[in-house]
C-alpha positions in Angstrom: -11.6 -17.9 2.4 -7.9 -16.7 1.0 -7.3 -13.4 2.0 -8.0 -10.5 -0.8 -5.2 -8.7 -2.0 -4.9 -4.8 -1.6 -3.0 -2.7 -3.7 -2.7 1.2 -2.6 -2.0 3.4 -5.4 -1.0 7.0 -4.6 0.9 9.8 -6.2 0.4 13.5 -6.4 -2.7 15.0 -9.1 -1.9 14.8 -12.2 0.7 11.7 -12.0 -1.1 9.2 -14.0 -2.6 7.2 -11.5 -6.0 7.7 -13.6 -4.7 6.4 -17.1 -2.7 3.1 -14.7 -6.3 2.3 -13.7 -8.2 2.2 -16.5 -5.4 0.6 -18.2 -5.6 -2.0 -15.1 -9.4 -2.0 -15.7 -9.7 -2.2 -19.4 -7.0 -4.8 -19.8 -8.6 -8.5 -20.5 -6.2 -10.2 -18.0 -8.7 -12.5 -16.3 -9.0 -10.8 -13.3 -11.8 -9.4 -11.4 -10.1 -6.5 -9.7 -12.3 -4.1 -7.5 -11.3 -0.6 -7.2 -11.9 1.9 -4.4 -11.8 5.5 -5.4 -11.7 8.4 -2.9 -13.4 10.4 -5.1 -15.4 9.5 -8.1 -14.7 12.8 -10.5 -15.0 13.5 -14.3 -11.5 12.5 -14.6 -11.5 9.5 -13.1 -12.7 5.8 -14.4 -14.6 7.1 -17.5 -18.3 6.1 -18.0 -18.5 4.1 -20.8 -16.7 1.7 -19.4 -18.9 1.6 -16.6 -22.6 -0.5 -17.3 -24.6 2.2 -15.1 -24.1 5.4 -14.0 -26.2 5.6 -10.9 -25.8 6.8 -7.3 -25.0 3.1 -6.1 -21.7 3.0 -4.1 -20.7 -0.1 -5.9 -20.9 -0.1 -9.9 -20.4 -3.5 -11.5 -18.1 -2.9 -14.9 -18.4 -4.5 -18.4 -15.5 -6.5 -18.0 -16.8 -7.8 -14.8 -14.6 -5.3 -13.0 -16.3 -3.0 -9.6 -16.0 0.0 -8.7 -16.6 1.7 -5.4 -16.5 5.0 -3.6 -15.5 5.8 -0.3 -18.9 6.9 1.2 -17.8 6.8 4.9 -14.3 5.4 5.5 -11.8 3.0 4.2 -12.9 0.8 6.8 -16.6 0.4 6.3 -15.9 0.4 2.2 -13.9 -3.0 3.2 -16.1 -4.6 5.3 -18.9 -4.0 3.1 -16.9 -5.4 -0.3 -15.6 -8.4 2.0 -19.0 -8.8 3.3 -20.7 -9.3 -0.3 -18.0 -11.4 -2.1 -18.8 -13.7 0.8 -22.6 -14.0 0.3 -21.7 -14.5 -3.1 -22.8 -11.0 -4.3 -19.6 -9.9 -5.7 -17.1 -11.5 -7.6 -13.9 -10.0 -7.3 -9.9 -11.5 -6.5 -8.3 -8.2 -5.8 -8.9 -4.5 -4.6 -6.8 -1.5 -5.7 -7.4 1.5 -3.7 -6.4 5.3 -5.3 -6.4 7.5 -2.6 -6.5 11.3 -3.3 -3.4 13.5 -4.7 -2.7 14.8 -1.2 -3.3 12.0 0.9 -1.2 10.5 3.2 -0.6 6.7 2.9 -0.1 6.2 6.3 -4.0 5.9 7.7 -4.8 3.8 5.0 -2.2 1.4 5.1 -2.4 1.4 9.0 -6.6 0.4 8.5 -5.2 -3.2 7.1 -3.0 -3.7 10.4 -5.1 -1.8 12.9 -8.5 -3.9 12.0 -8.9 -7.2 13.0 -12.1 -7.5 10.8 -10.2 -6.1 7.7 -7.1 -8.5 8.9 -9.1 -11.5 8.4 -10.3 -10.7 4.9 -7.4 -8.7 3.3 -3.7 -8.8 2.9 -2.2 -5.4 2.0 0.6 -6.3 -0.9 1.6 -3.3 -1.3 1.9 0.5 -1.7 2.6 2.1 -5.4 3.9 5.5 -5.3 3.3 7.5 -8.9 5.9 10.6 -9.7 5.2 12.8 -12.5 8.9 13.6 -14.1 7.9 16.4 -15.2 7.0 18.7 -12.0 8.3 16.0 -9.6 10.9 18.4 -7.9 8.6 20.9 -7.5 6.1 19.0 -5.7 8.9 17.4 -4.0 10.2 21.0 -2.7 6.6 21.9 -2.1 4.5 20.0 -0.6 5.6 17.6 2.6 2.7 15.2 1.2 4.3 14.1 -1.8 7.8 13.7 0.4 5.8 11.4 2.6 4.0 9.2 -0.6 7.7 8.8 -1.7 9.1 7.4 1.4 6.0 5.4 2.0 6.4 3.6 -1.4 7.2 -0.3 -1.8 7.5 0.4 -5.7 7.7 4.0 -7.5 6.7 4.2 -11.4 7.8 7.7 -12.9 5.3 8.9 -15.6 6.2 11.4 -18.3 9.8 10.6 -18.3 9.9 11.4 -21.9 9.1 15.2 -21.4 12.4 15.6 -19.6 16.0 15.3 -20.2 17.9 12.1 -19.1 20.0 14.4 -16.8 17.1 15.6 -15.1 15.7 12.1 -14.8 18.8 10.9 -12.9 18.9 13.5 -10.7 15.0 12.9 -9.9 15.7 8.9 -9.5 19.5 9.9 -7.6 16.7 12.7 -4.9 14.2 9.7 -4.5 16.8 7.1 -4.2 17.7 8.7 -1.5 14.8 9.8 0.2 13.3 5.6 -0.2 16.5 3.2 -1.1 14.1 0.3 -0.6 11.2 0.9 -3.5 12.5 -0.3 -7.0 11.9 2.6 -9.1 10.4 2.5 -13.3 10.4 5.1 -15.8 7.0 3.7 -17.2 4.3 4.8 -20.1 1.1 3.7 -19.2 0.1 2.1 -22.2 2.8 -0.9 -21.4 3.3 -1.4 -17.6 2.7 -5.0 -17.1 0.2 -5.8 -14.4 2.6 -8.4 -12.8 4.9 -5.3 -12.4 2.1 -3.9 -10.9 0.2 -6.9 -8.3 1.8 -9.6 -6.4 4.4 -7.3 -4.8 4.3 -8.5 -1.6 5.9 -5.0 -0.4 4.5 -5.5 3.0 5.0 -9.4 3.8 7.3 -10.3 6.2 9.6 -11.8 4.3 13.4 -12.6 4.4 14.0 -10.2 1.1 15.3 -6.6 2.1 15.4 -4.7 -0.8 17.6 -2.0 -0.3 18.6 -0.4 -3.8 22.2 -1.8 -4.4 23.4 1.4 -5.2 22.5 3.2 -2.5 24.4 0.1 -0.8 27.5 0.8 -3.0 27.5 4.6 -3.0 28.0 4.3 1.0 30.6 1.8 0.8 33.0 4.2 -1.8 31.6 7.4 0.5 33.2 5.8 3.2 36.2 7.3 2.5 35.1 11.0 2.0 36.3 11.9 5.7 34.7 15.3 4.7 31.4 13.7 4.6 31.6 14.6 8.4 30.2 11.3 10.2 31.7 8.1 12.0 31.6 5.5 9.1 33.2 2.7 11.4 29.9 0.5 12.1 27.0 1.5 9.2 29.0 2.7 6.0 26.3 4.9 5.8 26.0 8.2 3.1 25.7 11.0 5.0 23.7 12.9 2.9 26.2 15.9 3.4 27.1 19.0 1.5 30.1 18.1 0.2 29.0 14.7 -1.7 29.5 15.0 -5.3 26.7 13.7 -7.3 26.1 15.6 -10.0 22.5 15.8 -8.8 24.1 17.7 -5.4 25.5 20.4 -7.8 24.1 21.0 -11.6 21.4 23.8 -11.8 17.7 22.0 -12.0 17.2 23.4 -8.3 18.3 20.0 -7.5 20.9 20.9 -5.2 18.5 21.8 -2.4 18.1 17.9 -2.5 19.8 16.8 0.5 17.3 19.1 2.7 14.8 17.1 1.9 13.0 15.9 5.4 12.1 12.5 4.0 15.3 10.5 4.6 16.6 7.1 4.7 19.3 5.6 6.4 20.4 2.0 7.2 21.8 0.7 10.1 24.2 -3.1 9.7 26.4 -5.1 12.2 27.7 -8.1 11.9 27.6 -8.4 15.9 23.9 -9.9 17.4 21.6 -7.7 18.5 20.1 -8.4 21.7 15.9 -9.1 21.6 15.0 -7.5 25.2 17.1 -4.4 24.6 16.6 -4.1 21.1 12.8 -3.8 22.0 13.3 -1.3 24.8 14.7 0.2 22.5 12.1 0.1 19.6 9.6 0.3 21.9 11.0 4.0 23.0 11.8 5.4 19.6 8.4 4.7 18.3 6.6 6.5 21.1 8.9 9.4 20.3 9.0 9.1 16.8 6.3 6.9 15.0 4.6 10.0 13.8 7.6 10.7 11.6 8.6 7.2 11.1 6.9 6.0 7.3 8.7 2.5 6.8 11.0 0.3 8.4 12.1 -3.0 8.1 14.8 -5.3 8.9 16.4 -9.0 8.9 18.2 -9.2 11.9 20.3 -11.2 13.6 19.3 -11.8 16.6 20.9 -13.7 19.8 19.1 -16.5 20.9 18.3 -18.3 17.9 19.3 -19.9 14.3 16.7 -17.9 12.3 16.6 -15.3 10.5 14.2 -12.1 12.5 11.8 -9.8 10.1 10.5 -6.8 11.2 9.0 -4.4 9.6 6.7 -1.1 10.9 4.7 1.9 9.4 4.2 4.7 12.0 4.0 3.1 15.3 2.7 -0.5 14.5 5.3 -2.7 14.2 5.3 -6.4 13.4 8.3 -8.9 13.7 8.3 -12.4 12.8 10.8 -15.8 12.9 12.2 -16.2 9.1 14.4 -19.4 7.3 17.2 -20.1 9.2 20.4 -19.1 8.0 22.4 -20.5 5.4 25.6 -22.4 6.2 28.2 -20.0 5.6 26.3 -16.8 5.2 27.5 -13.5 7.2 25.1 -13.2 9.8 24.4 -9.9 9.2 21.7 -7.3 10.6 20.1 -5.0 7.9 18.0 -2.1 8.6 16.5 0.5 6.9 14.5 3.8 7.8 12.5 6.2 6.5 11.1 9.2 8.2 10.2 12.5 8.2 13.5 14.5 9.9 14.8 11.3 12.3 17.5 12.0 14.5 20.2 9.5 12.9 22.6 9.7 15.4 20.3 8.7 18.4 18.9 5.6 16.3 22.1 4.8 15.0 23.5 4.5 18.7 20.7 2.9 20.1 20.9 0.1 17.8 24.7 0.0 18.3 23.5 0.1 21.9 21.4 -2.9 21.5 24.1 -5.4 20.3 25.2 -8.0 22.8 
C-alpha cells in the first residue's frame, strides 16, 4: 500500500490553525483527509460539520472527512488509523495532525522516523508552522516553545497580517528569517490558502532541493564586508547575527531590536572543497550526542569525496538520515550546503569541525 501522507500543523493558541482546518475540511477538493487533534475543544472542528457527536475516538465527517483524538499517544492513534484503512474500514488519502499551542514538534515528528510500524504506513511531508502577526514577537520573546515551532518549520503561513503595519511585518518575517532561513514564509487569510500550498510539501524528503531563503543567502554575501560584524567570513560568508548589523528590524522601536538574542538560530556552513565521509561522520556523530537536544533541523547537499553524486542529509534532534542523490551536473560548482537550526549552537565549534572535515 502507498504510504499515507502526514502533515503536522503547529503554531502558538490563537494562530489560526483552527479556521486552516476547517477550511481544509470543509473545502470540496476530493480528498479524504483524516485529522488528528490533541485535544478535541469547543473551539476546535465545529459540530455541525461533524455527522455524530459521540464519545468514539474516530468520527466520520459529512464530507467523508475523519476525525480523531489522541486518546493515548501519537503512536497508537497511527497504528490504529493505518490499521483500519487497511481492513477497509476507513477511507482516507492523508492525515493532518494539530498538535497543541505549546507543543514541541520535535516528539511528534521524531514518532514517523523512530517507528518502524508507523515507517511502513506513513510518510511525514511536512511540518507547518502558524504565526499570528499580531502578538508574534511577544510570543517569540516569551515563550522558548514558539522559538522552537519556528525553527522546526518546513513552511510558515503568518495569520492576521492585516492588523499590523507593513513595517512591523518586515521586521517579524526579517526575526523569523533569521531564526529558520530554510521555511518559505506567507502572509496568508484563511479564507484563500490553497491546499496545494498547503500538502505535497515534501519538507522532509531527502531530496536534492535545499531551500535556503535567497536572501538570507544574499544578505551574508554583502555582510561580508562589515569587518565590524566581528567573525572570520573567509570560508561560510555567513551573517553574524551581530550588534552592529543594520536592518532596520535591528534598530526601529517595536521591541524588535532584542531580535538577534533570540536562542533559535540558523547558520549555514558552504565549501567548495570535498568533505571527507569517515570524518565528516565522526564528526556528526559527536555533535549530535552533545547537541541533538538543541539541534531542530538540519540538512545538507554535500559534496562528498568518493563519489559523483550528490549526498542529502538531513536530521531533527539526534536522528539523522543521509542518502545518495542525482549526480552532478556537468559544469556545476560542486558545492556543500548546510544549514542549522538550534536552540543556542556553538557556531564556532560546528563551523570548524566541518572545516575540519574537508579533505
Amino acid at each position: 500500500m502507498a504510504l499515507i501522507p502526514a502533515t503536522i500543523l503547529t503554531g502558538f493558541l490563537g494562530s489560526g490553525k483552527t479556521t486552516l482546518l476547517k477550511r481544509v475540511l470543509q473545502e470540496a477538493h476530493g480528498q479524504k483527509i483524516a485529522v488528528i487533534e490533541n485535544e478535541f475543544g469547543e473551539e476546535n472542528i465545529d459540530n455541525d460539520i461533524l455527522v455524530s457527536d459521540t464519545n468514539e475516538q474516530i468520527i466520520q465527517m459529512s464530507n467523508g472527512c475523519i476525525c480523531c483524538t489522541i486518546r493515548e499517544d501519537l503512536r497508537t492513534t497511527l497504528q490504529l488509523l493505518a490499521a483500519k484503512k487497511r481492513k477497509g474500514l476507513l477511507d482516507f488519502e492523508r492525515v493532518v495532525i494539530e498538535t497543541t499551542g505549546l507543543a514541541d514538534p520535535g516528539p511528534v515528528t521524531q514518532t514517523f522516523f523512530m517507528d518502524d510500524e508507523i515507517a511502513e504506513s506513513f510518510l511525514l511531508d511536512s511540518v507547518i508552522t502558524l504565526v499570528d502577526a499580531k502578538h508574534a514577537a511577544q510570543q517569540l520573546n516569551d515563550r522558548q516553545e514558539a522559538r522552537r515551532q519556528v525553527g522546526f518549520a518546513d513552511q510558515i503561513f503568518i495569520s492576521k497580517a492585516d492588523l499590523v503595519s507593513a513595517e512591523e511585518l518586515d521586521a517579524l518575517q526579517h526575526r523569523l528569517k533569521h531564526m529558520n532561513p530554510r521555511a518559505p514564509q506567507k502572509a496568508v487569510h484563511f479564507g484563500d490558502v490553497a491546499l496545494n500550498e498547503v500538502f505535497d510539501l515534501r519538507g522532509f524528503n531527502l531530496n536534492a532541493k535545499l531551500e535556503i531563503d535567497p536572501d538570507f543567502l544574499k544578505e551574508e554575501e554583502h555582510d561580508h564586508d562589515h569587518s565590524q560584524c566581528g567573525h572570520d567570513h573567509s570560508h561560510d560568508h555567513d551573517h553574524a547575527h551581530g550588534e552592529h548589523c543594520n536592518h532596520p528590524s535591528h534598530q526601529h522601536g517595536h521591541g524588535h531590536h532584542h531580535h538577534h538574542d533570540d536562542d533559535v538560530k540558523s547558520f549555514v556552513f558552504r565549501s567548495d572543497r570535498a568533505l571527507d565521509p569517515a570524518k565528516l561522520e565522526d564528526f556528526l556523530g559527536a555533535i549530535i550526542n552533545i547537541y541533538g537536544p538543541r539541534m531542530l533541523r538540519y540538512k545538507g547537499v554535500l559534496h562528498m569525496k568518493g563519489t559523483d553524486r550528490k549526498v542529502i542529509f538531513q536530521g531533527v534532534h539526534q536522528l539523522m538520515g543521509s542518502d545518495l542523490g542525482p549526480q552532478w551536473a556537468e559544469g556545476e560548482p560542486r558545492t556543500s550546503k548546510m544549514v542549522f537550526i538550534g536552540i543556542d549552537l556553538p557556531r564556532d565549534i560546528f563551523l570548524q569541525g566541518l572545516e575540519q572535515s574537508l579533505v
